[in-house]
N, C-alpha and C positions, 0 to 999 in steps of 0.2 A: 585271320585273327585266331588267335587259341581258344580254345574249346573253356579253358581255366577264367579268363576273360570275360564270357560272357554270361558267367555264375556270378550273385544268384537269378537274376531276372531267367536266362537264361537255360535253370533246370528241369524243368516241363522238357526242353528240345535235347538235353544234353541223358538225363537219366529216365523219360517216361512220362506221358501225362499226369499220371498223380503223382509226380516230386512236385517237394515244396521246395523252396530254396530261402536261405536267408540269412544274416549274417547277427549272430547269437556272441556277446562275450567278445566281440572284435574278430572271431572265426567264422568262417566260409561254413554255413550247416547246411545239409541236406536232407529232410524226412523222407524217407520212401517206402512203398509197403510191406507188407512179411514178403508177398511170391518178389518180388524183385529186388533184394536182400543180396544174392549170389551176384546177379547181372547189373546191380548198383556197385560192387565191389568191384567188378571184373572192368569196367568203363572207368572205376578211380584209378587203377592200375597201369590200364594197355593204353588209356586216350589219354587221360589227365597226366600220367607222369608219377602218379604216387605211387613209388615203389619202397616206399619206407613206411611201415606199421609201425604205429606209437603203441595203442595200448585198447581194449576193449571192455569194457563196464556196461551197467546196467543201473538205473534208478525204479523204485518201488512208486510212481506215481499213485495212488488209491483211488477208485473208480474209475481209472481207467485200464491200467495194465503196468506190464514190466518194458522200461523202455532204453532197447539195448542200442550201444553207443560203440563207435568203431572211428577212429582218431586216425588221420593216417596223412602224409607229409609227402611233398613233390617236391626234390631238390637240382632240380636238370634248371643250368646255363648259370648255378651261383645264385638261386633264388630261394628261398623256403618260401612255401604255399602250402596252408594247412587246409585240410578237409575234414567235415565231421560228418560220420553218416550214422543217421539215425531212424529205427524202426520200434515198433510197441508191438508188444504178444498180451494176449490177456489174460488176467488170470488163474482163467480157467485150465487153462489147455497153453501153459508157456513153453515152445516150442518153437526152433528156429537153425535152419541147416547149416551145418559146420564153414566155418572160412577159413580151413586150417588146407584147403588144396589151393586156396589164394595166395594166402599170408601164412607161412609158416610158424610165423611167430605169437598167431594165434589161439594155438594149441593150449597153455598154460593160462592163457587171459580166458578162455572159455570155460575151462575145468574152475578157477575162481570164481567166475559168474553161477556158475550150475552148482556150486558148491553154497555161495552166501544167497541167491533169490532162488534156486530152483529151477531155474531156465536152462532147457533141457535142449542139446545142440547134437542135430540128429548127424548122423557116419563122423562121429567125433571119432579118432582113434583111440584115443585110453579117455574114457569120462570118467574118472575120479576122484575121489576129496581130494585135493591140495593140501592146507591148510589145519582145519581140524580132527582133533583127534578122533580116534576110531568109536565106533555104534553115538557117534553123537547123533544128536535128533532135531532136527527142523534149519531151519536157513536164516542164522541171523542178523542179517540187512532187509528183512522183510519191516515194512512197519508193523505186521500185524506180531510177529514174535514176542513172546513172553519172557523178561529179563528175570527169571525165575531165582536166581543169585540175587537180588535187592529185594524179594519177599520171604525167600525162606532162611535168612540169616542175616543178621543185623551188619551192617558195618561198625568195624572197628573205631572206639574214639567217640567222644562227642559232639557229632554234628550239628544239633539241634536241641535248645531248651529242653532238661528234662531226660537228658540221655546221656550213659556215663557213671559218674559217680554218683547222682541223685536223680534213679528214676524214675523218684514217686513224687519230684517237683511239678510243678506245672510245665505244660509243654504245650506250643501248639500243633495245629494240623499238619504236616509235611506235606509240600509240592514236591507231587507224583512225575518223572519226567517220560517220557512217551516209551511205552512198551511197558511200562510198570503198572499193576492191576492194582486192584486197591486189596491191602490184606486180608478183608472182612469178605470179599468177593471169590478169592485165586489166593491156594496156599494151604498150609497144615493148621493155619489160625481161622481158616473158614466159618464164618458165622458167631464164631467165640466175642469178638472185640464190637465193644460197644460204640455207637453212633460218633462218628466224628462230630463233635459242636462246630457250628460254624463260626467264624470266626469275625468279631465284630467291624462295623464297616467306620471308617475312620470320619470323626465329628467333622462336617465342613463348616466353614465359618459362615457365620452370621451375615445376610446382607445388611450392608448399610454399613455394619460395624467396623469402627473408621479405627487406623491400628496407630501404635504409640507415635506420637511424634518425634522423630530427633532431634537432636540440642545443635542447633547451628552454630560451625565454627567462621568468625569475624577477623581478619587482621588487623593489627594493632594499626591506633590513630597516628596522623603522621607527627604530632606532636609532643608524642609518648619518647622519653628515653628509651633508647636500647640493652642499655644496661640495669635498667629496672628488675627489682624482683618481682616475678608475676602477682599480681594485688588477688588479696583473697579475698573469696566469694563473701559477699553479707547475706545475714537469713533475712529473705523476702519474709513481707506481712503479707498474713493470710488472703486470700479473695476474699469477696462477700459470699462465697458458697463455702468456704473453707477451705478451699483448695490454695498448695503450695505453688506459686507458680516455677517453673524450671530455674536451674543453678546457670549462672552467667556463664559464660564460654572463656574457658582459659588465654591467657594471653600467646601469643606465639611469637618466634624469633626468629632471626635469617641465618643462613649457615653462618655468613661473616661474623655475625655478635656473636657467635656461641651460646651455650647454655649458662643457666644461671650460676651455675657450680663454678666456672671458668672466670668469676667478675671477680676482678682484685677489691679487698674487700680495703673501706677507707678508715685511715688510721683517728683514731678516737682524739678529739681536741682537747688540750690539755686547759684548766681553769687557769685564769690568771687575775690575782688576787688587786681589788678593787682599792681606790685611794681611802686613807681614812676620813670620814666625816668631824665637824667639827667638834666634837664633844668627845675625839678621839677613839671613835671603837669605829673598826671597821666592819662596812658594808658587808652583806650577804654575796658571796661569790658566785658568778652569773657567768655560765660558760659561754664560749664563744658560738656561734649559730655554723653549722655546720654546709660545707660549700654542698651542692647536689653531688650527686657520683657519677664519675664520669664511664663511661664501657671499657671495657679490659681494652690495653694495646696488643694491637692486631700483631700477629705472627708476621716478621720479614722475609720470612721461608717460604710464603705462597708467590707464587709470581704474579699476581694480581695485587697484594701489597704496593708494590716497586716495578711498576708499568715501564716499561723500556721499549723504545721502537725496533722492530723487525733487523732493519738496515740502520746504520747512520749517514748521514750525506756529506762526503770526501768533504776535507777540509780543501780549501783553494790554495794551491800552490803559492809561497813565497814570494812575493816581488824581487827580483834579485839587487844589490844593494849597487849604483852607482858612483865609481872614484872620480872624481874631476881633477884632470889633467894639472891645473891652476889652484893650489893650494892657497895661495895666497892673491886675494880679490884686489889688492891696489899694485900687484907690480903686471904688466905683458911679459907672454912668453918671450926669453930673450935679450928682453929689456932691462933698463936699472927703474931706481923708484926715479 
């Protein structure tokens, strides 16, 4: 069975009794301690098959140490298998031997590290800054670094109430994000800037206190025209506490009636003047009573209008039409009458 196989349970036997083994992130991890660092590398490479270096980092764990991380890939028979090997230095004394006569391509991932935490990689061949520029000072990806740019000169723009164009408005407190000191502590405004107020804590509500009710919506009765115009609401009488009780619930409509705007509106009946009574004057003209209104006619253009089936069912074939030989029923073929 391969060696790769029997990770992680299998780490104790494959990298040293104190490897841990374990599978972090959907990746094959291995912890192992600073002295077995070199000999944890050298077993990923000549046993495991990892002969491909990803990439090497470090995290800033706090109370415990700097915890350096070595990523590296087995590609023998058409398989990727990844490895992650990881050891912690402490802070005190972050110190840890070069993997650059392992992995060549470690050279440049070590000089980052030793450049952002400080972790110092001993028979490095060039340990130099990378990255930042020259007499810069301190490491920082540390947590403990001081982002000295965010107290000693404002950002540009109005970020927050009170900053900008008016900045003697009120403002509140600003969340400080990690590495940022508070101004009054760390900075050129040391001691100057007065007490930050604290900032009021937000009223919670009231137990018990039962909250608005909503106005329940009802669909129309089945008796209701569809073409109706929605009846408007009457003012309720007061309760006997004085209270209004709630406005009745609108009427509502289905797609097919449309809205109210859409109802063909009914033509106004014309008077039609009444017989004269006998002393000859006529009656008071009494219009006609108007029919109810019927709902707008529905659109032909929907196919739900004008339902047609899928298929239709063949018409049945023709009987075909029979000549009879004997046109004439009183004479025999042949014969006279």
């Amino acid at each position: 069975m391969n060696l790769y196989d029997s990770l992680p349970d299998g780490a104790p036997t494959v990298f040293g009794a104190e490897a841990v083994g374990s599978f972090a992130y959907d990746v094959l991890t291995v912890d192992v301690p600073v002295g077995s660092w070199i000999p944890s590398l050298e077993i990923a490479r000549d046993k495991l098959g990892c002969t491909y270096f990803d990439w090497l980092s470090a995290v800033d764990e706090p109370g415990t140490g700097f915890r350096v991380c070595a990523h590296v890939v087995s590609l023998e028979n058409h398989r990727v298998r990844r490895l992650l090997l990881r050891t912690t230095v402490p802070h005190s004394a972050p110190s840890l031997p070069s993997a650059v006569s392992i992995y060549a391509g470690a050279e440049w991932h070590e000089r980052e590290t030793f450049e952002m935490f400080g972790v110092v990689f001993s028979e490095h061949p060039n340990l130099v800054p990378l990255l930042l520029p020259e007499n810069f000072e301190g490491h920082p990806l540390r947590k403990d670094f001081v982002l000295a740019a965010r107290v000693a000169k404002s950002w540009p723009g109005a970020k927050e109430p009170g900053e900008g164009a008016d900045p003697e408005g009120p403002k509140r407190r600003q969340m400080l994000p990690p590495g940022v000191p508070d101004p009054n502590d760390w900075g050129p405004m040391k001691g100057q800037l007065p007490p930050a107020p604290a900032r009021p804590a937000r009223t919670p509500r009231a137990a018990g206190a039962a909250a608005p009710a909503r106005r329940p919506r009802t669909a129309p009765a089945a008796g209701d025209a569809a073409g109706d115009a929605p009846a408007e609401p009457t003012q309720a009488a007061p309760g006997p506490q004085g209270e209004t009780p709630p406005r009745p619930p609108r009427r509502t409509r289905s797609v097919a009636d449309g809205s109210a705007s859409q109802a063909t509106p009914a033509a106004p009946a014309e008077p039609t003047p009444a017989a004269p009574g006998p002393e000859g004057e006529a009656d008071a003209v009494k219009p006609e009573p108007q029919a109810p209104r019927r709902p707008a006619p529905r659109s032909a253009d929907a196919p739900w209008h004008d339902p047609k089936p899928a298929f239709e069912d063949p018409e049945p074939p023709a009987e075909p039409e029979t000549t009879d030989p004997n046109p004439n029923p009183n004479t025999d073929n042949g014969g006279d009458a």
